[in-house]
C-alpha positions as CSV (number, residue, x, y, z in Angstrom):
1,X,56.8,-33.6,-18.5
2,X,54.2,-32.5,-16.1
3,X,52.7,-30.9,-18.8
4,X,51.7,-34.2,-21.1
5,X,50.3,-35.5,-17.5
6,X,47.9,-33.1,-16.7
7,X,47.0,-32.7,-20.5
8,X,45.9,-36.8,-20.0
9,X,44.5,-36.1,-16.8
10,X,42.3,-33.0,-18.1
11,X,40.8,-36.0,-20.2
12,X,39.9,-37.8,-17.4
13,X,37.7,-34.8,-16.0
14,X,35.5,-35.2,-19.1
15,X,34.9,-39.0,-17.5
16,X,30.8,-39.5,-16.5
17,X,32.4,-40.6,-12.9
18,X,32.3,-37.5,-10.7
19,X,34.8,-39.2,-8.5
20,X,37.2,-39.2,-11.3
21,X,36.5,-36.2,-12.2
22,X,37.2,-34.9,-8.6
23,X,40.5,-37.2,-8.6
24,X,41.6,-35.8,-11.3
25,X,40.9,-32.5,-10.7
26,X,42.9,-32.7,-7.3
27,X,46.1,-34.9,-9.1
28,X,46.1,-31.4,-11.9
29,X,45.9,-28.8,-8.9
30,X,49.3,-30.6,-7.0
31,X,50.8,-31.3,-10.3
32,X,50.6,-27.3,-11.8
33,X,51.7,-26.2,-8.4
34,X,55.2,-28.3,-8.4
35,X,57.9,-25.4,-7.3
36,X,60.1,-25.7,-10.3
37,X,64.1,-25.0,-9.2
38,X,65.1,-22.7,-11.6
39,X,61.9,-20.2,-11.0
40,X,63.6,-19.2,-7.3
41,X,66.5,-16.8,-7.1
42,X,67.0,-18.2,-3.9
43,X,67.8,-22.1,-3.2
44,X,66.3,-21.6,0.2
45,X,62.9,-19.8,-1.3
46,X,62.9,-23.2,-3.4
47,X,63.0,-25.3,-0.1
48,X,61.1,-23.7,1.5
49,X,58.2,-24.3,-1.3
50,X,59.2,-27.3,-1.6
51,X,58.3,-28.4,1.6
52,X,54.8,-26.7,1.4
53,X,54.4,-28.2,-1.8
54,X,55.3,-32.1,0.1
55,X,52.8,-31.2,2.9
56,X,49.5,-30.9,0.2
57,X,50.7,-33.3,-1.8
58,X,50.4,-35.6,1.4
59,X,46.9,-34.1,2.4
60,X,46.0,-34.4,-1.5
61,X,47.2,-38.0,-1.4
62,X,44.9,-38.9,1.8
63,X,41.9,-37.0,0.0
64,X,42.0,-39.4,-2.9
65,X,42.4,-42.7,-0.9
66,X,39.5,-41.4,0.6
67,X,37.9,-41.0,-3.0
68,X,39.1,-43.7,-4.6
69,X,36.9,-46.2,-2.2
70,X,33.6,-44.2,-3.9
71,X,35.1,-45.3,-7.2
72,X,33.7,-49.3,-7.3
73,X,30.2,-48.1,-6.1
74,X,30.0,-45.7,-8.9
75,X,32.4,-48.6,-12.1
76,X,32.2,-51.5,-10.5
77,X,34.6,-53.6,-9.4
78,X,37.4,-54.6,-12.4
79,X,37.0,-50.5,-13.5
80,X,37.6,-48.9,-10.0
81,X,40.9,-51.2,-9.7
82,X,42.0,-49.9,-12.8
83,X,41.6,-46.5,-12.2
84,X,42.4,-46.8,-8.5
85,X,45.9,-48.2,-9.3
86,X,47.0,-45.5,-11.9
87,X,45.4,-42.9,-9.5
88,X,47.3,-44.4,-6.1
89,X,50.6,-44.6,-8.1
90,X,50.7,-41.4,-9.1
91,X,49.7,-39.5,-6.1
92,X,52.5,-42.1,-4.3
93,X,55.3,-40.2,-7.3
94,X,54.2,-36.8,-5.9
95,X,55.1,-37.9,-2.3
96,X,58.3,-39.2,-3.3
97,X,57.3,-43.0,-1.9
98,X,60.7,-44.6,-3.2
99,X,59.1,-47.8,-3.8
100,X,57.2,-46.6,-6.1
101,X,59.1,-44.4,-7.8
102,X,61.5,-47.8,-8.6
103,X,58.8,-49.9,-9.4
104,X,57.6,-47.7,-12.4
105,X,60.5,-46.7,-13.9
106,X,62.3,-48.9,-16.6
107,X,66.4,-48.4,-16.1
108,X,68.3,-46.4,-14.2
109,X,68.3,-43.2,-16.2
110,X,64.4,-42.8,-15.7
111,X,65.2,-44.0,-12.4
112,X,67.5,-41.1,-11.7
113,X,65.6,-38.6,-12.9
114,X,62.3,-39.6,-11.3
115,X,64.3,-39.4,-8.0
116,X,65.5,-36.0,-8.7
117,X,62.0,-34.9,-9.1
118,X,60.2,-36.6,-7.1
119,X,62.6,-38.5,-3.9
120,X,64.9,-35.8,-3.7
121,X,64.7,-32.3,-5.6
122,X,67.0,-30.7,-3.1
123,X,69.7,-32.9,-3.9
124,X,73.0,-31.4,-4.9
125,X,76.2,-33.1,-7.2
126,X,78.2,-32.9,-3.8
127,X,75.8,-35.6,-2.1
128,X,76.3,-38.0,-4.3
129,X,78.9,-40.4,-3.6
């Protein structure tokens, strides 16, 4: 899965828009570093990462809102809204902003599973009710 994104998003650092190119580059960095479960011998090693990992991802996040008001100077206006959405929504997944995470997905399998990923990776069979 996070494989096909950054492979799009390796596209987009081709784009003439330094900007995007910058987003992009930042969106690829947090997505090849997502601690992956079943690399950790340890649960609490995996945690522990994780919780590293959530930290950049929110200092990542604040670094592109920052960007993504350079984007309309360099597209114009109807382009940088474009871009700025798909960028925002994605760097809003890797935070684990519920919200969004409900508004993208289709039905509640993709709904599950993007909340395993990205709301709650800890989570555990037992916590469910």
């Amino acid at each position: 899965m996070l494989v096909s994104v950054t492979a799009l998003l390796a596209l987009v650092k081709t784009h003439p828009s330094s900007t995007l190119q910058h987003l992009a580059t930042i969106a690829i960095d947090q997505l090849e570093s997502f601690p992956r479960s079943t690399k950790f011998a340890a649960e609490s090693r995996f945690l522990s990462t994780l919780s590293s990992w959530s930290v950049k991802a929110k200092a990542a996040s604040r670094r592109a809102d920052e960007l993504l008001g350079q984007l309309e100077r360099e597209l114009g206006p109807d382009q940088a809204e474009d871009w700025a959405m798909g960028f925002k929504g994605l760097f809003e997944l890797m935070e684990g902003k519920e919200a969004r995470v409900l508004e993208v997905t289709e039905d509640w399998r993709e709904a599950l599973g993007a909340w395993g990923v990205w709301v709650n990776p800890a989570g555990r069979r037992e916590d469910l009710p």
